[in-house]
FILUMSE-953559 format. One record per residue (C-alpha): residue number from 0; residue in three letters; x negated, y, z. Coordinates in steps of 0.001 Angstrom, whole numbers, padded with zeros to 6 digits. Each point is the difference from the previous one (the first is absolute). Layout:
BEGIN
resi,resn,X,Y,Z
NUM,ALA,X,Y,Z
...
//
This chain:
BEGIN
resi,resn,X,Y,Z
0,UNK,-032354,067226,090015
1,UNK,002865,-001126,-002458
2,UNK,000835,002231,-003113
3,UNK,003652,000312,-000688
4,UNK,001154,-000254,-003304
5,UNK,001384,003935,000853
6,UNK,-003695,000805,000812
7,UNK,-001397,-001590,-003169
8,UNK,003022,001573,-002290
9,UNK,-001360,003257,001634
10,UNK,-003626,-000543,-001120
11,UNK,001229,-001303,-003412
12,UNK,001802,002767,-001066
13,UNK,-001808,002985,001718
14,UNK,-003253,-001680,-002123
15,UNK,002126,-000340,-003266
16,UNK,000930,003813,000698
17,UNK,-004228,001012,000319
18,UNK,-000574,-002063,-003122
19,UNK,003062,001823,-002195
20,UNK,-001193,003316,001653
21,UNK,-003666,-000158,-000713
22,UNK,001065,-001331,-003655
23,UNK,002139,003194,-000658
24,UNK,-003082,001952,001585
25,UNK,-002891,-001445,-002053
26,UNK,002691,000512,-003334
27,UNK,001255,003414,001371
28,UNK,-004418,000853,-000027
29,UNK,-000609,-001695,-003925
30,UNK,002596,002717,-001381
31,UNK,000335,003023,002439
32,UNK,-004150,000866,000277
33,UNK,-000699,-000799,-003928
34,UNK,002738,002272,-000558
35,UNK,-000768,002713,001942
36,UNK,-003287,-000458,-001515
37,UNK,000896,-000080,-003705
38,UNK,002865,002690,000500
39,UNK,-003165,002725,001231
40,UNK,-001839,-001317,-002959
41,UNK,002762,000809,-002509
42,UNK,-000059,003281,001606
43,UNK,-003696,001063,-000187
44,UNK,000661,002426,-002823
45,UNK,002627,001617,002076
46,UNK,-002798,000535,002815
47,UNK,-002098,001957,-001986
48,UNK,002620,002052,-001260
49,UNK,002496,000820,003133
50,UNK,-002166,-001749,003189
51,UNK,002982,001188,002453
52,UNK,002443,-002537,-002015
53,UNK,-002223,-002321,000000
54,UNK,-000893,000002,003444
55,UNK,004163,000576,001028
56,UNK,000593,-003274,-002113
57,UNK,-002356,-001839,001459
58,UNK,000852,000694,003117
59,UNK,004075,-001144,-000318
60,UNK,-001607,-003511,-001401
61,UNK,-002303,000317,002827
62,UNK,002901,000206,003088
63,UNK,002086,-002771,-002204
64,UNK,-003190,-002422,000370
65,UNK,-000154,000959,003861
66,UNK,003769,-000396,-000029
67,UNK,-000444,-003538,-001201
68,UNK,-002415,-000982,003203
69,UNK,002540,001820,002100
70,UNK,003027,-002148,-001879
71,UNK,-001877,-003208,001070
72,UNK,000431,000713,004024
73,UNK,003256,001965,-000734
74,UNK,001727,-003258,-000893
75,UNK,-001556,-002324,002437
76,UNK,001239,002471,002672
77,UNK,-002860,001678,000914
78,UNK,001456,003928,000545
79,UNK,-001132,002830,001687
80,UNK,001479,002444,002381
81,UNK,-001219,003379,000780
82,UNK,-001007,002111,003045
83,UNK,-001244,003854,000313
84,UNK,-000411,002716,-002612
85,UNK,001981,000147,-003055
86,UNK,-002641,-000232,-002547
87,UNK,002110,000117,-002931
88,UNK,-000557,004216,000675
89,UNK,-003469,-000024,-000742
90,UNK,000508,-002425,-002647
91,UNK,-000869,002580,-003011
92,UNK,-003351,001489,001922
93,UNK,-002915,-001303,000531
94,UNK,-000469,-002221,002872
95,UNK,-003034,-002577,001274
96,UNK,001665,-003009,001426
97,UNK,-002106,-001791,003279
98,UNK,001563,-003616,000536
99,UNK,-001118,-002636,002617
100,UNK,-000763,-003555,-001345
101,UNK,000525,-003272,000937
102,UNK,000330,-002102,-003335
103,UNK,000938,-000019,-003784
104,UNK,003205,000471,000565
105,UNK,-000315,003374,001428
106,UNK,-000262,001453,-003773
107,UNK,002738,-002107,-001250
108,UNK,001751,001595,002605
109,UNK,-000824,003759,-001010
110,UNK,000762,-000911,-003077
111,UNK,003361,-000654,000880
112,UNK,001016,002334,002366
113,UNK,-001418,002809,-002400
114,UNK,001679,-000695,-002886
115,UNK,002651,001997,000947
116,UNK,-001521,002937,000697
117,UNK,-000214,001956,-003697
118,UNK,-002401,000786,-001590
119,UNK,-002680,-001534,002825
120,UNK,-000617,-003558,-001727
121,UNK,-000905,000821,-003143
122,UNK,-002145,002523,000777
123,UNK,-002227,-001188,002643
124,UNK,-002987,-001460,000383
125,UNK,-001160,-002604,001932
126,UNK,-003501,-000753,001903
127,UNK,-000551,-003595,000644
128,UNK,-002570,-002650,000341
129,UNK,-002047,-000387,-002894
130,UNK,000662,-004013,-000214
131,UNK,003482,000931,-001033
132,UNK,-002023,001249,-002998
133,UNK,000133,-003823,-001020
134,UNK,003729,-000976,000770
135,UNK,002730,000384,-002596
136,UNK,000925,003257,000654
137,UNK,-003406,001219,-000342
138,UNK,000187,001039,-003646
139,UNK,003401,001997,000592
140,UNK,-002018,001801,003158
141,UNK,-003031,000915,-002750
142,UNK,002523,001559,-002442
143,UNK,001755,001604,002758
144,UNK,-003017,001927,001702
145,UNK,-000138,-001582,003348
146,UNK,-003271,-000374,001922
147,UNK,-001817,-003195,000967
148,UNK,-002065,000620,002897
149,UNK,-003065,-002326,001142
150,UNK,000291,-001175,003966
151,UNK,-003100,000143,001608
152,UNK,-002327,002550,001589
153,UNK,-002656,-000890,-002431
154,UNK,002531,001484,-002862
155,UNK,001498,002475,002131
156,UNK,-001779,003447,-001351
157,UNK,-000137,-001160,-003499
158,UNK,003716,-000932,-000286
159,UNK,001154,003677,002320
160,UNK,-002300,001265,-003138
161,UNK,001856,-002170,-002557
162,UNK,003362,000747,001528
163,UNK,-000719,003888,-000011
164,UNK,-000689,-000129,-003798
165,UNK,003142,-002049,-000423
166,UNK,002568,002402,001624
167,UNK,-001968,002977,-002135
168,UNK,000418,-002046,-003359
169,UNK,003126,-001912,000766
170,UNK,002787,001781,002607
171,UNK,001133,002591,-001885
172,UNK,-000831,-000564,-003463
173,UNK,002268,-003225,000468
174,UNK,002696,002575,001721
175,UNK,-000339,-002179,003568
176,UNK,001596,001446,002941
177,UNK,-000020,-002380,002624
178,UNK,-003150,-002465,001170
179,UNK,000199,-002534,002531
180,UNK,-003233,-001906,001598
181,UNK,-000378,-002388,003096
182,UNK,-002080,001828,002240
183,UNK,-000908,-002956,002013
184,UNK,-001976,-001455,-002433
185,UNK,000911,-003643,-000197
186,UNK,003123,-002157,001901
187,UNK,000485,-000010,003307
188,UNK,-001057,-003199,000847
189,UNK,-002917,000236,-001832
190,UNK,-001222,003619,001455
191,UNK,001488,-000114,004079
192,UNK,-002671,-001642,001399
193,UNK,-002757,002328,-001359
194,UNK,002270,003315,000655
195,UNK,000934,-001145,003672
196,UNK,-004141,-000646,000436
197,UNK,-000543,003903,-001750
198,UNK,002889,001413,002302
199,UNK,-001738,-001486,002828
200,UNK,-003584,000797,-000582
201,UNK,001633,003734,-000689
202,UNK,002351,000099,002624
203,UNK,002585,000310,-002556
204,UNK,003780,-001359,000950
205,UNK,000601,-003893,000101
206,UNK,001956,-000806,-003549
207,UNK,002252,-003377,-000049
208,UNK,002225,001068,-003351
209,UNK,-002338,001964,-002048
210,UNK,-003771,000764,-000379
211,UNK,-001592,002989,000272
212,UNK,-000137,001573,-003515
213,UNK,-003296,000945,-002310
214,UNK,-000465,003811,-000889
215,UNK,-001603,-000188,-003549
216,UNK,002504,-000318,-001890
217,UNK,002838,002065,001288
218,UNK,-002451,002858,000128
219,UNK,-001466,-000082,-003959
220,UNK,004160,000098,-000460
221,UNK,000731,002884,002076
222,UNK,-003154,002057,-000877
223,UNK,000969,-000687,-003927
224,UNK,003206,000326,000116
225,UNK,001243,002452,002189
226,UNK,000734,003659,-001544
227,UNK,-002314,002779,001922
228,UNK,003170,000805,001853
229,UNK,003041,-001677,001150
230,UNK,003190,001274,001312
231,UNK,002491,-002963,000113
232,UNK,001405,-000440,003774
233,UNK,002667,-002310,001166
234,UNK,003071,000669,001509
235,UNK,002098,-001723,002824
236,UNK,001241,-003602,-000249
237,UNK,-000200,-002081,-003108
238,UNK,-000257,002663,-003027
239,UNK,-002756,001844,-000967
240,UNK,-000451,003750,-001541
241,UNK,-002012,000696,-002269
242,UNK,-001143,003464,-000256
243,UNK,-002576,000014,-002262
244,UNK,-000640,-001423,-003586
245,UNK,-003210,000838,-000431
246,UNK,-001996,-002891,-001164
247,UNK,-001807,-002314,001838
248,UNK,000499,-002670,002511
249,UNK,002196,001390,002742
250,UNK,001677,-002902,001787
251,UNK,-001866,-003112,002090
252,UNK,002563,-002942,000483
253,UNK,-000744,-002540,002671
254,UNK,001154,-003326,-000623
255,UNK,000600,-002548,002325
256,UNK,001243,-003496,-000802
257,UNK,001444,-002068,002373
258,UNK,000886,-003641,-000498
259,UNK,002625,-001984,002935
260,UNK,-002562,-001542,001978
261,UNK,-002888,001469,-001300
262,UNK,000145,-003110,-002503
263,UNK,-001299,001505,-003422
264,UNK,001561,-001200,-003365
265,UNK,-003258,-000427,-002541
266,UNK,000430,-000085,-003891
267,UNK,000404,-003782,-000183
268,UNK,003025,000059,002522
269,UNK,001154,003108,-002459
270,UNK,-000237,-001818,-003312
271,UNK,001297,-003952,001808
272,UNK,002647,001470,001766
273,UNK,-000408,-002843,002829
274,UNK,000618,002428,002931
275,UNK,002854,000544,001425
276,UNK,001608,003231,-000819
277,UNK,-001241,002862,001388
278,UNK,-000247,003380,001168
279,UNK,-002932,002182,-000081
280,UNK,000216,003451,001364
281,UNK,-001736,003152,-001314
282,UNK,-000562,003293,002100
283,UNK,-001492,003155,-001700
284,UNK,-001074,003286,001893
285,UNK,-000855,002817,-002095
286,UNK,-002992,002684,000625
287,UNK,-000641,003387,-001913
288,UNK,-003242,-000095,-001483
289,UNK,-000934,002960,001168
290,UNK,000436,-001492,003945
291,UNK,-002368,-002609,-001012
292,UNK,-004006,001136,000853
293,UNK,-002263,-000171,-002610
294,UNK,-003489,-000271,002548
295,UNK,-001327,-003899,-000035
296,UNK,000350,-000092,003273
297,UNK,003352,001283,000810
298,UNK,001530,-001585,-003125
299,UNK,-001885,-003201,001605
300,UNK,001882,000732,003658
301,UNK,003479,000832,-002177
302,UNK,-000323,-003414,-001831
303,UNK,-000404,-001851,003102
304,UNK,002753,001820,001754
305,UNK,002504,-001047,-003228
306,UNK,-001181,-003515,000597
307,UNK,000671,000211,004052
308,UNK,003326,000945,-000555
309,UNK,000353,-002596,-002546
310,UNK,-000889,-002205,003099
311,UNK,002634,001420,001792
312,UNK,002954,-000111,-002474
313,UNK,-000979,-003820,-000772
314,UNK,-000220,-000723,003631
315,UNK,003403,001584,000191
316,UNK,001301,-001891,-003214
317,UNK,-000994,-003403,001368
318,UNK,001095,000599,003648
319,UNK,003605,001155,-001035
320,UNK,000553,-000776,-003451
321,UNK,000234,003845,-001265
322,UNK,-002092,002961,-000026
323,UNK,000022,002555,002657
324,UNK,002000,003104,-001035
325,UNK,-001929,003302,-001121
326,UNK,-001159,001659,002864
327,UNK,002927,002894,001379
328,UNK,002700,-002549,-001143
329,UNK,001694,-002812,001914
330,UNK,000625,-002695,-002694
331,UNK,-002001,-001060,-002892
332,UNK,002163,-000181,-003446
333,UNK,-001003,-002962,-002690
334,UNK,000805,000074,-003866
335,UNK,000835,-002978,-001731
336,UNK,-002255,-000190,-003273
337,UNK,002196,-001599,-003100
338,UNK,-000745,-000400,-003428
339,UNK,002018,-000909,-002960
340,UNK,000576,-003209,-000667
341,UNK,001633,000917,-003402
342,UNK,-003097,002034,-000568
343,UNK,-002429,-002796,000790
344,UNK,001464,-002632,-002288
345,UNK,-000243,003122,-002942
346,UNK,-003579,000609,000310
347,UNK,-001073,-003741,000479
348,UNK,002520,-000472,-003491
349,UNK,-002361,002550,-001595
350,UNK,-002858,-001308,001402
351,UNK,001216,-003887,-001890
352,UNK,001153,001819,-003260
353,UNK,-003239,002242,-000250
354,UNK,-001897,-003161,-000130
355,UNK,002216,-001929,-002548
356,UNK,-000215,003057,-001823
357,UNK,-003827,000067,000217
358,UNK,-000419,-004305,-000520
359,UNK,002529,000850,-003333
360,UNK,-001788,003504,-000889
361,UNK,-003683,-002296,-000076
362,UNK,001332,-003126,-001455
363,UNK,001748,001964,-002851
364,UNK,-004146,001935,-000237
365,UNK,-001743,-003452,-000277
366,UNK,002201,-001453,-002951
367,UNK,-000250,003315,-001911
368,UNK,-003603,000123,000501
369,UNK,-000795,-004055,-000511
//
């Protein structure tokens, strides 16, 4: 088959758009992670004396670096819309975040659609995969306080052990309110054949869109984490009361992503931009701690029944095009996520002038010093 010269203009310019794109990527990752790394070095003296500062700074650099991944989908159209609870009113408790995974691009995407929830970016903490230890982020993740947890059941007590310790050292000395984790594990693809074999062996449900989820880890969080009593409950509809401050975790938020077609976007598709644009859809349901069980084995049954109705809602999402409304209700209502593009283009202008400062700031060092 013929290629048109329309076909091979396409081609041409939609790989001249992946090469500028990665360019500004790999240049936007020599000054924005050095910076954010030298900027928490200048400040060392400040975290000895006033560690809640420290911690409040690092955090705002922290959500502009996230805001930065988020930029690079923003403009090549990759948005998200919103279904379920409103979780902007738990966004200044403490909440543990369960998300299903398909591919990289799932925490590109939560790091977009989060941003503009307050305080919640810069002062949460992530558990992922240990090899992202090694990627460029990783050093921003160390500083930061997330947790890098070994796959495997060979590693699986010693990291729960590792992760405990963690949480006790790390959550709230760093002032972290929110954690998200990937209870499956791994990526779909990767994991449904073994879960659908373990669901069958168990006579567990059949799962297409999702896996059946791993206890460990969400129970280390919840038996660290969550005050000795809890008292937040959630009203009707979209909005959530809070009637207790006490501290503690108090709010579970399932997370369901959902992309048209079930056709994933990974990080390379993020950063390139070679996809067409798109529109991945978010749902969030939110649970009182308190109505969560705290025995292995019914926290083990409530885990899988999160992840059933995950099945359900993406079954739902891929059949129609749109979640199913909240149960009592007749229509399901969506939010449009938007960020600033004004706002973007300011912190990625800090981000270049931070490290001409720093290049300027060294070079002026080495003269004086040979």
């Amino acid at each position: 088959m013929a290629v048109t010269l329309e076909q091979a203009r396409r081609v041409g310019y939609t790989c001249l758009k992946a090469l500028l794109r990665f360019a500004f990527m790999v240049a936007n990752n020599l000054v924005a992670i050095p910076s954010y790394v030298l900027y928490l070095i200048m400040l060392q003296p400040l975290r000895i004396l006033d560690s809640k500062s420290f911690w409040y700074i690092e955090g705002v650099l922290f959500k502009w670096l996230l805001a930065m991944v988020a930029s690079w989908g923003w403009w090549a159209g990759y948005t998200v819309v919103e279904w379920g609870d409103d979780v902007k009113a738990v966004s200044e408790d403490e909440a543990m975040v369960l998300v299903n995974h398909q591919a990289t691009g799932d925490v590109c995407t939560l790091m977009m659609c989060l941003q503009d929830k307050g305080t919640v970016v810069r002062q949460m903490m992530w558990l992922m995969d240990h090899i992202f230890k090694y990627t460029n982020f990783g050093i921003v993740s160390l500083i930061h306080g997330d947790f890098f947890i070994r796959q495997g059941r060979t590693h699986r007590d010693q990291q729960l052990v590792l992760l405990k310790d963690h949480l006790e050292k790390y959550y709230r000395s760093h002032n972290r309110k929110w954690i998200v984790l990937f209870p499956e594990g791994g990526f779909l693809r990767k994991r449904r054949e073994t879960s659908q074999a373990f669901a069958k062996k168990n006579n567990l449900p059949f799962l297409k869109h999702v896996t059946l989820p791993r206890l460990g880890a969400t129970q280390v969080i919840l038996k660290t984490l969550v005050a000795p009593q809890e008292n937040g409950t959630p009203s009707g509809g979209d909005t959530v009361r809070k009637e207790s401050k006490s501290k503690g975790l108090q709010w579970v938020i399932d997370t369901t992503i959902a992309y048209p077609k079930a056709e994933p976007i990974d990080i390379q598709t993020w950063i390139l931009g070679y996809r067409q644009p798109t529109v991945t859809h978010v749902h969030y349901r939110i649970f009182p701690v308190k109505d969560v069980p705290a025995e292995p084995e019914a926290l083990t049954n409530w885990l899988y029944q999160r992840f059933i109705e995950k099945e359900d809602l993406l079954t739902h999402f891929y059949e129609t095009g749109a979640f199913p409304p909240p149960q009592g209700q007749t229509k399901a209502i969506s939010r449009e996520m938007t960020l600033s593009n004004l706002w973007l283009v300011a912190i990625q202008s800090f981000a270049f002038l931070s490290g001409g400062m720093w290049y300027c700031l060294f070079q002026y060092l080495y003269h004086c010093l040979f």
